[in-house]
KEGU-286721 format. One line per field, with one value per residue: chain; z, x, y of N, C-alpha, C in turn; residue number from 1. Coordinates in nm, 3 decimals, decimal comma. Each point is the difference from the previous one (the first is absolute). Example, Ala and Ser with C-alpha at 12.3 -4.5 7.8 and 13.67 -1.06 7.14 Angstrom:
2
kette <- c(A_A)
n_pz <- c(0,780_-0,072)
n_px <- c(1,319_-0,035)
n_py <- c(-0,569_0,105)
ca_pz <- c(0,000_0,006)
ca_px <- c(-0,089_0,082)
ca_py <- c(0,119_0,119)
c_pz <- c(0,000_0,073)
c_px <- c(0,090_-0,077)
c_py <- c(0,120_0,109)
nr <- c(1_2)
//
This chain:
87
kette <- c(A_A_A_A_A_A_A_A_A_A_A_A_A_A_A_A_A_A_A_A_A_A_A_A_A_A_A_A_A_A_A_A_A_A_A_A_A_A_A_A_A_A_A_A_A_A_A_A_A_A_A_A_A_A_A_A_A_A_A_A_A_A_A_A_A_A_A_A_A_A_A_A_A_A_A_A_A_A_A_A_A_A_A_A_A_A_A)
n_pz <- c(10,608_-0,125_-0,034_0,099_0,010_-0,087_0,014_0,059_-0,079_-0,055_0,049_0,012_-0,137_-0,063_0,125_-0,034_0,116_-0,079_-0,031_0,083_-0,028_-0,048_0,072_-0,077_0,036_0,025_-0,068_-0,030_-0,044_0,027_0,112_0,098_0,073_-0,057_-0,013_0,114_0,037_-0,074_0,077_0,104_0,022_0,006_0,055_0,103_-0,013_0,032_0,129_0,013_-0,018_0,024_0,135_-0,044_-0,033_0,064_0,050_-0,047_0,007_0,091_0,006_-0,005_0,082_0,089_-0,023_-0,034_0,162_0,050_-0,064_-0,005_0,119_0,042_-0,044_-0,153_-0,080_-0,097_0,089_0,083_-0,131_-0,052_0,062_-0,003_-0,152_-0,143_0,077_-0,011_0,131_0,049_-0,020)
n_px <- c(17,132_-0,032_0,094_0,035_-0,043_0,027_0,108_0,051_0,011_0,048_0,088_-0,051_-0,028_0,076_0,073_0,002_-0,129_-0,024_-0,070_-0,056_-0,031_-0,051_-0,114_-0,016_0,124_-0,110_-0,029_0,078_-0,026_-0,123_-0,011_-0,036_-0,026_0,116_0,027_-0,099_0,028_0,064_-0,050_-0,130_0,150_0,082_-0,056_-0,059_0,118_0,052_-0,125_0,073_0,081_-0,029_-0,061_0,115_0,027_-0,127_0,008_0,122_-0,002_-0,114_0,059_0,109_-0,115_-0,004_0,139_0,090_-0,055_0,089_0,158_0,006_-0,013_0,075_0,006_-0,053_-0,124_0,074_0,034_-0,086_-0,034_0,074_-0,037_-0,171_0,037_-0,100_-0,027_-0,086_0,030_-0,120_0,022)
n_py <- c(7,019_0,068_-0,112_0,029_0,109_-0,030_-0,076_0,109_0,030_-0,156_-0,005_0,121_0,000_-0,102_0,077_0,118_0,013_-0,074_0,105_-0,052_-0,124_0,110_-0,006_0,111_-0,034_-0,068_0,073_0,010_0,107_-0,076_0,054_-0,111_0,113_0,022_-0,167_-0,023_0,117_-0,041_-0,109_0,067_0,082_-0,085_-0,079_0,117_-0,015_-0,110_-0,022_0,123_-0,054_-0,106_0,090_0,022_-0,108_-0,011_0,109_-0,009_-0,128_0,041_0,097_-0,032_-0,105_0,093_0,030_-0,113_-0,028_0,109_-0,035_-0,149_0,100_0,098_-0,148_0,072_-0,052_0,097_0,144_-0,008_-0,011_0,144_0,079_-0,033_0,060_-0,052_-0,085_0,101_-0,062_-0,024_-0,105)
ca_pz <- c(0,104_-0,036_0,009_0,151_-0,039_-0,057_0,063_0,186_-0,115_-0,108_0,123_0,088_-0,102_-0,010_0,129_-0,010_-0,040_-0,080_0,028_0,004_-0,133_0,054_0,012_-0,074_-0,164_0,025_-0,117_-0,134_-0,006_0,001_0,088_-0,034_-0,035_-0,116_-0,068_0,008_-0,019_-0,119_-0,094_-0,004_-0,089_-0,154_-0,005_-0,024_-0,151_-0,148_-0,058_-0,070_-0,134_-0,093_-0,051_-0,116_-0,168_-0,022_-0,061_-0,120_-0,086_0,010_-0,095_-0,152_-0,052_-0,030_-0,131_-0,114_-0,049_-0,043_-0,100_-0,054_-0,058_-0,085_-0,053_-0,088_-0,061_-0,068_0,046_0,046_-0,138_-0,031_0,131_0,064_-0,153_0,009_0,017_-0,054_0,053_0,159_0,105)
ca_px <- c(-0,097_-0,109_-0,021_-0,039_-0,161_-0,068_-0,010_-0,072_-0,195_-0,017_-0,001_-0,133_-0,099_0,031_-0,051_-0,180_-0,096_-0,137_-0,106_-0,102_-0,107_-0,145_-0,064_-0,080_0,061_0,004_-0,049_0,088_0,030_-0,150_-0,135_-0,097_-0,092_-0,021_-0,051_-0,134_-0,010_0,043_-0,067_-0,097_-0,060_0,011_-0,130_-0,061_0,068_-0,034_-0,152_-0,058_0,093_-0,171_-0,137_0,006_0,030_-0,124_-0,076_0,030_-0,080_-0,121_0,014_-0,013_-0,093_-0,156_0,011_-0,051_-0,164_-0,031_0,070_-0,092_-0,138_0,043_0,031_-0,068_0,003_0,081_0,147_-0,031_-0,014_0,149_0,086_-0,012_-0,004_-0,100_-0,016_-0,101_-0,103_-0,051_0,017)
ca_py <- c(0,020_-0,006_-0,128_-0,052_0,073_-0,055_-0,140_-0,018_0,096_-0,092_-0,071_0,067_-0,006_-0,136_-0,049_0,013_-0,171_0,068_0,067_-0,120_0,084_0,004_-0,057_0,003_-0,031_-0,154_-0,043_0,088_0,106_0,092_-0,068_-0,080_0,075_0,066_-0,070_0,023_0,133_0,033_-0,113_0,077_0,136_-0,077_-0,004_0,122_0,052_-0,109_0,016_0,128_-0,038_-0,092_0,046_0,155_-0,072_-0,126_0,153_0,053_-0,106_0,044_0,132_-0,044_-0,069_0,105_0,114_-0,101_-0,025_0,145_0,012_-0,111_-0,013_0,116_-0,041_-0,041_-0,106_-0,030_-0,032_-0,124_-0,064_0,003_-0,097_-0,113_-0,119_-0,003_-0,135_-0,051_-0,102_0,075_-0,070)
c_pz <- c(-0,055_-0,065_0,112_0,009_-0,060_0,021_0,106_-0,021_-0,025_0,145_0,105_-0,043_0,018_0,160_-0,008_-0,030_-0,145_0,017_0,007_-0,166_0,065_-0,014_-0,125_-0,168_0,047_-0,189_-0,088_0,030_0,057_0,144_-0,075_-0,008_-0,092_-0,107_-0,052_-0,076_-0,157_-0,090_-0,024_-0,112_-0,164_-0,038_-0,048_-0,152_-0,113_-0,008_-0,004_-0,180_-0,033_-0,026_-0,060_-0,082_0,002_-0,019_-0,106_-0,111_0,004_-0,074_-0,137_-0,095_-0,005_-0,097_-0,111_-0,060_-0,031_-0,137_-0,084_-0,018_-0,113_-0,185_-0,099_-0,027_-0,100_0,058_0,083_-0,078_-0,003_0,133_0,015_-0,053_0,013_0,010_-0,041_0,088_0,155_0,108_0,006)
c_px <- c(-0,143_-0,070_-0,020_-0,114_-0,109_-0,015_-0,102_-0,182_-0,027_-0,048_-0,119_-0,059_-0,058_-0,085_-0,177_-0,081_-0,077_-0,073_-0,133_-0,139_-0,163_-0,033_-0,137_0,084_0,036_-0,007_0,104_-0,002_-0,141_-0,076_-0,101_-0,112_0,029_-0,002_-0,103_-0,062_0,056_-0,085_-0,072_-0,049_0,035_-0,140_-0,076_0,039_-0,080_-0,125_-0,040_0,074_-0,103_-0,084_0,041_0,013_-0,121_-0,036_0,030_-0,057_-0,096_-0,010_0,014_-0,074_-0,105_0,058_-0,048_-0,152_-0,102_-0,007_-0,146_-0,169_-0,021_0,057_-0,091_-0,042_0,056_0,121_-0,013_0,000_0,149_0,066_-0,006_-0,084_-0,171_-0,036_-0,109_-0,107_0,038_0,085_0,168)
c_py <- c(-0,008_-0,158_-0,044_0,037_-0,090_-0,145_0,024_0,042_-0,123_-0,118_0,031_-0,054_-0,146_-0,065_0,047_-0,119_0,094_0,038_-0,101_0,080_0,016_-0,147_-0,015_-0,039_-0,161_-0,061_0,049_0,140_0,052_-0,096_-0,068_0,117_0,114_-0,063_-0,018_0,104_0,006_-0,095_0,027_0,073_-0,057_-0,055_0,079_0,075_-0,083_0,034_0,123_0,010_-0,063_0,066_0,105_-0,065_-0,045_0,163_0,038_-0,140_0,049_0,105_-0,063_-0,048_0,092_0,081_-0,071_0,009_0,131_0,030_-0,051_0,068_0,129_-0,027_-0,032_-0,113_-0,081_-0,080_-0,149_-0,156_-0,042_-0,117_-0,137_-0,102_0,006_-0,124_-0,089_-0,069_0,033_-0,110_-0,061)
nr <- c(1_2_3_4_5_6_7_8_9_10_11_12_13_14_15_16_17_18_19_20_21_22_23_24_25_26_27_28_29_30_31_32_33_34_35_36_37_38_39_40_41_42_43_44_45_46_47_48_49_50_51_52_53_54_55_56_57_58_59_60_61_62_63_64_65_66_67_68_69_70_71_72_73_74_75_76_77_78_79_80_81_82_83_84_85_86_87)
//
């Protein structure tokens, strides 16, 4: 009996139409507007990601030139050979 059950569960099932799909999963798994909406904010991501790496280059180059001026004459010599000639 309980195989009849289940045939007759398998058979309901089978006759069901599909559930029709939103309308908003025309695209794979995401709306054309959360498409949108995700591209966006990828965007918005990447150019706050830049201008923290073009801040931290910027930083770096003013420590350097900090470093550099704090930097003896000697030590300056040592570094950056005595060359002898201005131009």
């Amino acid at each position: 009996m309980a195989a009849k059950e289940s045939q007759q569960s398998l058979n309901v099932l089978k006759e069901r139409k599909p559930v029709a799909k939103r309308k908003e999963e025309t695209n794979g798994l995401f709306s054309e507007d959360m498409l949108s909406k995700l591209k966006e904010t990828k965007k918005e991501l990447l150019k706050e990601e830049q201008k923290l790496e073009e801040e931290k280059e910027s930083q770096r180059l003013f420590e350097r030139k900090e470093r550099e001026k704090n930097l003896s004459f000697a030590e300056l010599l040592e570094r950056h050979g005595d060359k002898g000639n201005k131009f």
